[in-house]
Every structure is written in C-alpha cells, then in structure tokens.
C-alpha positions as CSV (number, residue, x, y, z in Angstrom):
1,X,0.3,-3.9,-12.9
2,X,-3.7,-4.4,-12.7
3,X,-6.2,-1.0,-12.3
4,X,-10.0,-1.8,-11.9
5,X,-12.0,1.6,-11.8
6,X,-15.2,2.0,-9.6
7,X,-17.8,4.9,-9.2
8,X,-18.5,5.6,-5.3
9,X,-20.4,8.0,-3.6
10,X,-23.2,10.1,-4.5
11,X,-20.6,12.4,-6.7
12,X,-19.5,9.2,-8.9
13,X,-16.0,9.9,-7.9
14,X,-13.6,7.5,-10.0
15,X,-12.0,5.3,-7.3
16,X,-9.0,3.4,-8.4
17,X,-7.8,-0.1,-7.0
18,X,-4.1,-0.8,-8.3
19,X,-2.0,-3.6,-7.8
20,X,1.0,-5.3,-8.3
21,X,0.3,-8.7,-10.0
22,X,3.7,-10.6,-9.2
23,X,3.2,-9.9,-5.3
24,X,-0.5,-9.0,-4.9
25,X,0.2,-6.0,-3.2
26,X,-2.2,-2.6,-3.5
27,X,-3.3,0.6,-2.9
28,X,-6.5,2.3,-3.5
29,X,-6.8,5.8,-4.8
30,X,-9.8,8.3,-3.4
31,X,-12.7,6.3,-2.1
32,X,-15.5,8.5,-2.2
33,X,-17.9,6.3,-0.8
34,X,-19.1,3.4,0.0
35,X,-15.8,0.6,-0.7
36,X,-17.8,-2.3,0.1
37,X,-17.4,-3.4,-3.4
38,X,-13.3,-2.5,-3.6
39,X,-13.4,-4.8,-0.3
40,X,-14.7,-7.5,-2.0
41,X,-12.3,-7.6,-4.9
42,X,-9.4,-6.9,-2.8
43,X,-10.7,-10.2,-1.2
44,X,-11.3,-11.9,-4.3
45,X,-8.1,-11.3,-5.7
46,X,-6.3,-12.2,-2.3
47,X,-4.5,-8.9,-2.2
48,X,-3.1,-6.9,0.7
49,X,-3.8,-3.3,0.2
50,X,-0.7,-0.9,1.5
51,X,-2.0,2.4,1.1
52,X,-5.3,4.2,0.5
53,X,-4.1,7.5,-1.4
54,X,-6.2,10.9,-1.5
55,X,-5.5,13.1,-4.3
56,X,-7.2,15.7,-2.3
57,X,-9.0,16.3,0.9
58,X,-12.7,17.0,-0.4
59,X,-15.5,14.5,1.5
60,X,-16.5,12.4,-2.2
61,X,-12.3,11.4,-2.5
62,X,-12.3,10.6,1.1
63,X,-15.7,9.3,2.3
64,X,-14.3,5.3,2.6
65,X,-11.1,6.3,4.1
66,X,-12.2,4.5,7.6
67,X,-14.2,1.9,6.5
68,X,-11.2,0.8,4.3
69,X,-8.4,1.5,7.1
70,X,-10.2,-0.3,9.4
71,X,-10.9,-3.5,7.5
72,X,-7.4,-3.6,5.8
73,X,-5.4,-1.7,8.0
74,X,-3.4,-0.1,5.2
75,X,-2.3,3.3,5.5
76,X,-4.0,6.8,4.5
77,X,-1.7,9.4,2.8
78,X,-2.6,12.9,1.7
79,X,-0.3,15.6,0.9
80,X,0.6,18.3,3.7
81,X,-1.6,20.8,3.0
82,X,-4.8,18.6,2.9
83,X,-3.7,16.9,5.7
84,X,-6.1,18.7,8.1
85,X,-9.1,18.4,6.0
86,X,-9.3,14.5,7.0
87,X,-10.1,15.8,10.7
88,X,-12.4,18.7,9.6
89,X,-16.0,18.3,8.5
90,X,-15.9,22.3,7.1
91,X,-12.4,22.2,6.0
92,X,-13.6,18.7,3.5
93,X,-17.2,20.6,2.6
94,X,-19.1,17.5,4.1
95,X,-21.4,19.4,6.6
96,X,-22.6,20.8,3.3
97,X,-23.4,18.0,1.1
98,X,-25.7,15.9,3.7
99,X,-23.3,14.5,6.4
100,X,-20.9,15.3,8.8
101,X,-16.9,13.3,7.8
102,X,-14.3,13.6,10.6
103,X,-11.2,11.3,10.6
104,X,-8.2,10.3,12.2
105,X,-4.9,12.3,11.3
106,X,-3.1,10.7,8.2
107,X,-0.5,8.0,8.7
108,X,1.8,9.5,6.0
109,X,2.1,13.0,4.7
110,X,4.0,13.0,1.4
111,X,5.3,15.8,-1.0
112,X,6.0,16.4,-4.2
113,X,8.7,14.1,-5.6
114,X,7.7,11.1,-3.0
115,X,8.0,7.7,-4.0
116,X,4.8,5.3,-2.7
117,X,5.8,2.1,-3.4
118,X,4.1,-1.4,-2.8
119,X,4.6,-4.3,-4.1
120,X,7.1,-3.4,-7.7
121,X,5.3,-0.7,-8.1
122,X,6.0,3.2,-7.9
123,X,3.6,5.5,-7.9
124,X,5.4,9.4,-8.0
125,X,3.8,12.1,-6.4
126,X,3.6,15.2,-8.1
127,X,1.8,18.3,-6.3
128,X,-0.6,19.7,-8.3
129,X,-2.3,22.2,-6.3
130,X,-5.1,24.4,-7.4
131,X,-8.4,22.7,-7.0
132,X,-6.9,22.4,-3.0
133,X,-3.8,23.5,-1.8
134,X,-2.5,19.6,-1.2
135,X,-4.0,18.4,-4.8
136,X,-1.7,15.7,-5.6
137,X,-1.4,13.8,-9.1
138,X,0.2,10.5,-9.1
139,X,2.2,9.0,-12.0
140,X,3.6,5.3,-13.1
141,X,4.8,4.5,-16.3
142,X,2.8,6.2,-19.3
143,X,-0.2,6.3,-16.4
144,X,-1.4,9.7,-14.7
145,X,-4.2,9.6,-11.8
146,X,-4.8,13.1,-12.1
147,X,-7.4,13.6,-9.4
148,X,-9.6,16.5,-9.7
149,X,-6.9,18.4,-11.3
150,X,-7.5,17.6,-14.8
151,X,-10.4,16.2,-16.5
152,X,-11.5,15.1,-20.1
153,X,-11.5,18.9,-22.0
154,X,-11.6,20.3,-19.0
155,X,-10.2,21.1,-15.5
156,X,-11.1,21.2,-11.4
157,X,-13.2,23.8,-9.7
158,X,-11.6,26.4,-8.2
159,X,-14.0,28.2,-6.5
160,X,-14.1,26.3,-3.3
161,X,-12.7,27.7,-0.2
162,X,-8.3,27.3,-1.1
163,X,-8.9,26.7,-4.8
164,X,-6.9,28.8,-6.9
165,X,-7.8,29.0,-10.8
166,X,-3.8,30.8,-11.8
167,X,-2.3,28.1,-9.1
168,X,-4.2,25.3,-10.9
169,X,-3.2,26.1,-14.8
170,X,0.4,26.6,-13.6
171,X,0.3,23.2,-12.0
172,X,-1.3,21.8,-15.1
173,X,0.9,23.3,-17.1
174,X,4.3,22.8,-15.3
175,X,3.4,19.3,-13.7
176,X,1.3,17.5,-16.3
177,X,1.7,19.0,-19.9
178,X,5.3,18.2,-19.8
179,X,4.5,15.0,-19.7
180,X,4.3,13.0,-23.2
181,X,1.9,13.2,-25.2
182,X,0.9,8.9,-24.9
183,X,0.3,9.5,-20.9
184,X,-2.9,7.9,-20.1
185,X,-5.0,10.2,-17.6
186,X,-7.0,8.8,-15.3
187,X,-9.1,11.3,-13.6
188,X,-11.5,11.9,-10.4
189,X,-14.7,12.3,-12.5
190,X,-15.7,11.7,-16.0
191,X,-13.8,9.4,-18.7
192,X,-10.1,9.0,-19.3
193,X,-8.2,11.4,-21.5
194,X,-4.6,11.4,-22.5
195,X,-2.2,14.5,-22.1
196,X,-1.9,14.9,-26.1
197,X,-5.6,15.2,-26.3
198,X,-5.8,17.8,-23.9
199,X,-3.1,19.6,-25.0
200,X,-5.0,20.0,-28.5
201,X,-8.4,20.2,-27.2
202,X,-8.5,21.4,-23.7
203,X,-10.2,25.0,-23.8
204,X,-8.4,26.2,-20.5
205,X,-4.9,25.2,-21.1
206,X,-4.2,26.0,-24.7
C-alpha cells in the first residue's frame, strides 16, 4: 500500500490518495479542492481510482468530488447521514465560505462496519459521528484516516449546525481509543498523530 498526502482548498484540508501497489488500483479520501494535482499522479502512476471517500459532508472534504468523478469515473461514498449534504449548498456550509457546492446524490452510502475494498486493500468504516452526524473514520492495518474527528492534541468543531461535542468524545472514545496505541492517524487538517500520543496528551479526551 502507497499514501501520498496533498493540501487542497483554501482550508488546507489533507487529501489522501491510496493505492494498492500490486494492482494499481485507488481511492481518494476528501478532496477539498482543486484535485488537478491528484489527477496528475493518478496519471503518473497509471492507476485507476475506484472510489473518492468523504469522511464528512462539509464543502473543504468535498469541493473536488465532480471534477474527480468526472475525469475518473470512480465512485463517491459518504455515510447515510451526510449523504444529503453533497446535494445541499446550506446543509455543506459552502454558500458561506465564498461559493455555492451542489452535487449529484452519492453512488454508495456505507455504514459503520463496511468494507471498501479496491485493489487488496480494505479500508473499514467506522462511524464516528460528532463533528457531523455521517462523520466516518476509516481504518487499514495500524493506519486511521480520522477525518475531522481527531486531530493532533486536539479534536473537530462541534459547533456547526449537527455537530455534537458529548456525540463526538463518545465516538472518539469508543471508536478510536480502543484502538492500539502504534495506530498511525492521519487526519483532515494539521500533522499526523498516533492514538497513544493522544491518549497521553490530548486535553479533551483524557
């Protein structure tokens, strides 16, 4: 397995390309902007890109959703209860942060304990919401995209319109801090942590 990180969108969301090295296959976690420069690796690397995977339904984890779709034709998946936030400028706060995102519907909704598999590859699905009601994390191996669930020493807003601070430390708490302590977290903003480092240093779930 290969993961090459990039910074899109005027947010610097952390966009993840991930792909299985024996068959080439791929999948791209929340692009938040512009994916010009994920297309040209994908194309680089002669890859074929299966699924473009939102952790969550805000406009800076979804803003390349199209752009992608339509040059690769891969598949968009969200979980349930974000599902209507691709189609919703209000519902995915883009009419106000400077432009107006609507998409097409999803082409799979998954839930927790889902498998996404390309190439041999698994990524699992665990729903952590909190920051959103659909928040999902995804985990392979000692590897957690956490999304904007958990960052470094800290944790995701939940002062948005369906965020939920007691939803999101139980999620946390249940779905990723049972996890060992060697689990690499890859997050939507900021640097990587690990889940033994934020058990011993993260001030909100201590």
């Amino acid at each position: 397995m290969k993961t090459v990180q990039f910074q899109l969108g005027n947010l610097g969301t952390n966009c993840y390309l991930v792909y299985c090295e024996q068959t080439l296959e791929a999948a791209v976690i929340d692009p938040g902007g512009n994916p010009e420069e994920v297309l040209s690796l994908i194309s680089q690397e002669g890859l074929t890109l299966r699924y473009i995977i939102n952790t969550h339904g805000h406009a800076d984890h979804i803003a390349g959703n199209d752009k992608l779709r339509q040059a690769t034709r891969a598949q968009i998946v969200i979980h349930a209860n974000d599902a209507a936030m691709l189609t919703n400028a209000q519902h995915n706060l883009s009419m106000y942060i400077g432009g107006k995102i609507e998409f097409e519907p999803a082409d799979w909704i998954v839930k927790d304990g889902d498998i996404i598999r390309f190439g041999n590859l698994e990524l699992e699905v665990r729903h952590t919401p909190g920051h959103t009601p659909g928040g999902i994390s995804l985990l392979i191996g000692d590897l957690l995209f956490s999304g904007d669930t958990l960052f470094y020493e800290s944790i995701g807003r939940t002062d948005f319109p369906g965020g939920s601070y007691s939803i999101l430390i139980h999620s946390i708490q249940e779905k990723l801090m049972t996890l060992p302590d060697n689990t690499r977290v890859l997050p939507g903003h900021g640097p990587a942590t690990s889940i033994g480092w934020e058990r011993k240093m993260n001030p909100f779930i201590q």
